[in-house]
Structure formats: C-alpha cells, structure tokens
ROFIRO-445568 format. One record per residue (C-alpha): residue in one letter; x, y negated, z. Coordinates in steps of 0.1 Angstrom, whole numbers, padded with zeros to 4 digits, always signed. Example, Ala and Ser with C-alpha at 12.3 -4.5 7.8 and 13.67 -1.06 7.14 Angstrom:
ROFIRO-445568
A+0123+0045+0078;S+0137+0011+0071;
This chain:
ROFIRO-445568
X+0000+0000+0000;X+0013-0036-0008;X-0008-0056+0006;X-0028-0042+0037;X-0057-0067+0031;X-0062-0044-0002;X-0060-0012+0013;X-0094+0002+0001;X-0087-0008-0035;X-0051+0012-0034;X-0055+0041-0007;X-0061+0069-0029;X-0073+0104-0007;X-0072+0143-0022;X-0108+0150-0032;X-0107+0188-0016;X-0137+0196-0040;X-0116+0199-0069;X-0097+0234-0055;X-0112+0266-0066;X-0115+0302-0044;X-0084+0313-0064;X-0064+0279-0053;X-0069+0287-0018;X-0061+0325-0015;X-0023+0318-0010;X-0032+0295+0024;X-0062+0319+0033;X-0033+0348+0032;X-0009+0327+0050;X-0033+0319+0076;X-0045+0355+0079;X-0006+0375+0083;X-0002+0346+0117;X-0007+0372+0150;X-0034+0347+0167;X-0024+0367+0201;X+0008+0356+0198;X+0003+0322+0182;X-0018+0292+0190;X-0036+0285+0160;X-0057+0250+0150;X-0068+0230+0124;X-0052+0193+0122;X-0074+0169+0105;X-0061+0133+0095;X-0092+0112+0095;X-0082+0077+0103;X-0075+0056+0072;X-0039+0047+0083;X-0031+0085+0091;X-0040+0099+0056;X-0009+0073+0043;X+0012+0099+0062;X+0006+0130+0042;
C-alpha cells in the first residue's frame, strides 16, 4: 500500500472460492498425516485488514 488513506482501493485479498476439491487435496493430506495426540492442531485466520498485508 502507498498511501494508507487508499487502502481499500489497493488491498487486494485471495478469493478462496476460486480453488477446486483437487487444489486442496495436498493441504487436506498434510493436515491428515499430523498425529493430533501428539500435536496441537488449530486453524489461524487473519481477519483484520492490516493482518492480511502480512501474508
């Protein structure tokens, strides 16, 4: 962002509607080898409009 009073004009988010089933298998296989006894598992969401300039 350049200018932070234009922020909604140039912060461009993923649309997560554009992956299909077969796009998400690899993380869905990921996510199902982790040993949840073992491993804390949780979902991180960035929601706030400045966090999603992070990632």
């Amino acid at each position: 962002i350049t200018d932070v009073t234009l922020w909604k004009e140039q912060l461009k988010t993923p649309d997560p509607n554009r992956y299909s089933a077969e796009d998400w298998k690899a993380a869905e296989t990921q996510a199902a080898s982790v040993d949840r006894k073992e491993k804390f598992v949780a979902p991180f969401f960035v929601t706030g409009i400045f966090e999603k300039l992070h990632y």
